[in-house]
C-alpha positions in Angstrom: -49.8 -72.3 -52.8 -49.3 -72.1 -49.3 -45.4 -72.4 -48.2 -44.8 -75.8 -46.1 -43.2 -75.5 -42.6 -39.9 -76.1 -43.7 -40.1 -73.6 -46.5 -41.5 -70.9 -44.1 -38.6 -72.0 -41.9 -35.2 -71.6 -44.1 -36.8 -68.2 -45.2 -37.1 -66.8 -41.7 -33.9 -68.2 -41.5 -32.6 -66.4 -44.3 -34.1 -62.7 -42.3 -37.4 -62.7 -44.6 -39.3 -60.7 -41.4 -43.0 -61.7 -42.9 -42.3 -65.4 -42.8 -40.6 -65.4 -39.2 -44.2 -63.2 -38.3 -46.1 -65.9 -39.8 -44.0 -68.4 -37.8 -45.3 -66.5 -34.4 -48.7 -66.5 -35.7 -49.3 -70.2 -35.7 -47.4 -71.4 -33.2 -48.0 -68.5 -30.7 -51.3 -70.5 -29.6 -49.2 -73.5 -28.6 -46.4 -71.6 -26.9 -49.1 -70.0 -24.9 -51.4 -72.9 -24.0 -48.2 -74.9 -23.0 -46.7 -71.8 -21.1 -49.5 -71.6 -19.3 -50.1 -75.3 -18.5 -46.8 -75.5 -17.0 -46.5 -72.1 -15.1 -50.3 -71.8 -13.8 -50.1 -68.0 -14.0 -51.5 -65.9 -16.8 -48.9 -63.6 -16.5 -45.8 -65.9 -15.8 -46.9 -67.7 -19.2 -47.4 -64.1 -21.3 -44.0 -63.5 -20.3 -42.4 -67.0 -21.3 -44.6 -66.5 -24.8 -42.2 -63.1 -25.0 -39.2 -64.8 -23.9 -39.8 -67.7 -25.7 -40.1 -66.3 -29.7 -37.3 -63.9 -28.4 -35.1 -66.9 -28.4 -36.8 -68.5 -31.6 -35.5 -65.2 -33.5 -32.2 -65.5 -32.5 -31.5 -68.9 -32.6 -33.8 -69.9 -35.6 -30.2 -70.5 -37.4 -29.5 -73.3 -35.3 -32.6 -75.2 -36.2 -31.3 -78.3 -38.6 -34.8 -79.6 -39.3 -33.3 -83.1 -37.8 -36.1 -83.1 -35.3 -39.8 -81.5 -35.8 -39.7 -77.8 -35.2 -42.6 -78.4 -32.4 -40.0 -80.6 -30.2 -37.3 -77.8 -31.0 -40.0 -75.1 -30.1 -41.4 -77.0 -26.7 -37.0 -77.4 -25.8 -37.1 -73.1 -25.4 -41.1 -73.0 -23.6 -39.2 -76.0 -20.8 -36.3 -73.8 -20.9 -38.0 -70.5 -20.0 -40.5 -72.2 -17.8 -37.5 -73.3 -15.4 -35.8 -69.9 -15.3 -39.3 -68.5 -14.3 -39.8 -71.1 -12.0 -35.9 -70.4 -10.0 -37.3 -66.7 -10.8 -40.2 -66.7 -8.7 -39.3 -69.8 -6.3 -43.0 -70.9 -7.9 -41.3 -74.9 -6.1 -41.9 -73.5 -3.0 -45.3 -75.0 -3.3 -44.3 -78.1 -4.7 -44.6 -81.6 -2.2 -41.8 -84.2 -3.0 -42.9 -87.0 -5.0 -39.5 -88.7 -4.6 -39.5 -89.0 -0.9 -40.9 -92.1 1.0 -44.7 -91.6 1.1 -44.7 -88.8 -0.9 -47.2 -91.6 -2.7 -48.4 -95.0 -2.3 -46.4 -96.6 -5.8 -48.7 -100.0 -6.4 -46.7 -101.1 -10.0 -48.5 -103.8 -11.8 -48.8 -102.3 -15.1 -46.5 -102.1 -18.5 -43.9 -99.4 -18.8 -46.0 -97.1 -20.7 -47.3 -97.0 -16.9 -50.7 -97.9 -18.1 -52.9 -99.9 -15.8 -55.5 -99.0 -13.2 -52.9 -98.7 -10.8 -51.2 -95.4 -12.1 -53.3 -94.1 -13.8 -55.7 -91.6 -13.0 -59.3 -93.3 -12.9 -62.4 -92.6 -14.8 -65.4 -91.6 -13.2 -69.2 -91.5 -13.6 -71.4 -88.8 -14.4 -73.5 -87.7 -11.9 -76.6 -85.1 -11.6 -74.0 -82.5 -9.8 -71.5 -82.6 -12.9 -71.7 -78.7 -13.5 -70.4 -78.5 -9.6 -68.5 -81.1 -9.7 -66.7 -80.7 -13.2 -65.7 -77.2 -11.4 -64.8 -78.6 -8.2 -62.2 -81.2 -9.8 -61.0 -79.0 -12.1 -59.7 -76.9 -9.3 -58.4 -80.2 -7.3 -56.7 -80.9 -10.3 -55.2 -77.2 -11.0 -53.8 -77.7 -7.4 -52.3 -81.0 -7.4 -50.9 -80.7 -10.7 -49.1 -76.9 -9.3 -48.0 -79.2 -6.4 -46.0 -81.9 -8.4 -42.3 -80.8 -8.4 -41.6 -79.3 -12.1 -39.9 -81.6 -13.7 -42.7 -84.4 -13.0 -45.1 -81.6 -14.3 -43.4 -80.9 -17.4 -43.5 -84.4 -18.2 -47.2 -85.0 -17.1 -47.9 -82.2 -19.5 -46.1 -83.0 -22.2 -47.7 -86.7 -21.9 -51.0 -86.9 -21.2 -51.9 -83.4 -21.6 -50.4 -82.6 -25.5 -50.0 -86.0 -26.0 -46.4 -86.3 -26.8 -44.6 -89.7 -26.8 -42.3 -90.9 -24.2 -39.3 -90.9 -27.2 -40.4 -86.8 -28.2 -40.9 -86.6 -24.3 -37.6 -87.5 -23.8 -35.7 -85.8 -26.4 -37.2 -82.4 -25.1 -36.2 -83.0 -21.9 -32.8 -84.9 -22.8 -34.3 -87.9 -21.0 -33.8 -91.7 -21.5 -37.4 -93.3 -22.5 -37.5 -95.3 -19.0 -36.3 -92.1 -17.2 -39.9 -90.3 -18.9 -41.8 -93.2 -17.9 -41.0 -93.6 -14.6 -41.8 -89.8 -13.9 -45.0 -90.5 -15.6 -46.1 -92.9 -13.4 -44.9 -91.2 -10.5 -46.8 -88.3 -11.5 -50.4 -89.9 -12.3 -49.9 -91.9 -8.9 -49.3 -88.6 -7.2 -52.8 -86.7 -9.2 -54.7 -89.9 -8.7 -54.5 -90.1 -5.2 -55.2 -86.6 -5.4 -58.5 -87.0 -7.1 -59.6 -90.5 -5.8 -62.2 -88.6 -3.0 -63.9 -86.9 -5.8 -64.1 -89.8 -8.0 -67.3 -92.0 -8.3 -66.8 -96.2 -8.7 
């Protein structure tokens, strides 16, 4: 029978070498993909991926099994993200979001921040999707590197790998409303971003 998380867990805890490699195996996809998500550079992410189950090896002990392993796991990836980020002065790029017209902030929705007011729009398929599907994507690569990086952790962590605000916020050592209201500032901030490219 295949061993369950936890049981792979307490042995690579205990030094067993094959179950700590089988740890790396299935999580290295998500380290990766959530690396990269947040950095934007291929080898930025590689290097957090390193960094990242470098940490996991030596602090595996500490892990009490209180909260999932995948919020303790995404905790190191935030972690390593920001040292990279002071690193390589990757905020340089970034436009306030905070500041007075840094976005037009039209509320009118729950706290969740759902609504057609900050939330990022749907749009219609046209006969140009191919070009257009490649076009956005790049508008959306750039505006989400331009959001400061702690709205673009949360964005990620959100509406990207779907997260909850109350895992959101114990990642981050946020208060639920604190996740929120980042949230909303960042989909205001991408949807204003993407409302030229958007059909009605």
């Amino acid at each position: 029978m295949p061993l369950s998380e936890l049981e792979l867990i307490r042995q690579a805890q205990r030094g067993d070498e094959r179950a700590f490699t089988r740890l790396v195996s299935h999580y290295e996809s998500l380290v990766y993909g959530f690396a990269f998500k947040v950095c934007r550079d291929k080898e930025l992410a590689s290097e957090t991926w390193q960094d990242t189950f470098v940490n996991v090896y030596r602090k595996l002990h500490q892990f009490d099994g209180r909260s999932k392993f995948t919020t303790w796991l995404y905790t190191i990836v935030v972690n390593n993200c920001r040292m990279k980020r002071r690193k390589s002065k990757l905020e340089v790029a970034s436009v306030s979001i905070e500041a007075p017209g840094g976005f037009h902030d039209t509320r009118g929705t729950d706290d969740e921040g759902r609504g057609a007011q900050t939330t990022i729009p749907p749009w219609k398929e046209t006969p140009l999707d191919a070009v257009m599907h490649s076009e956005l994507k790049g508008v959306l690569d750039s505006a989400i590197q331009k959001l400061p990086m702690d709205y673009r952790i949360v964005f990620i962590l959100r509406d990207v790998e779907g997260l909850s605000a109350e895992e959101t916020g114990r990642i981050l050592k946020l208060s639920v409303p604190a996740v929120k209201s980042r949230l909303r500032r960042a989909r205001v901030f991408l949807r204003e971003r993407l409302n030229p490219y958007m059909t009605t």
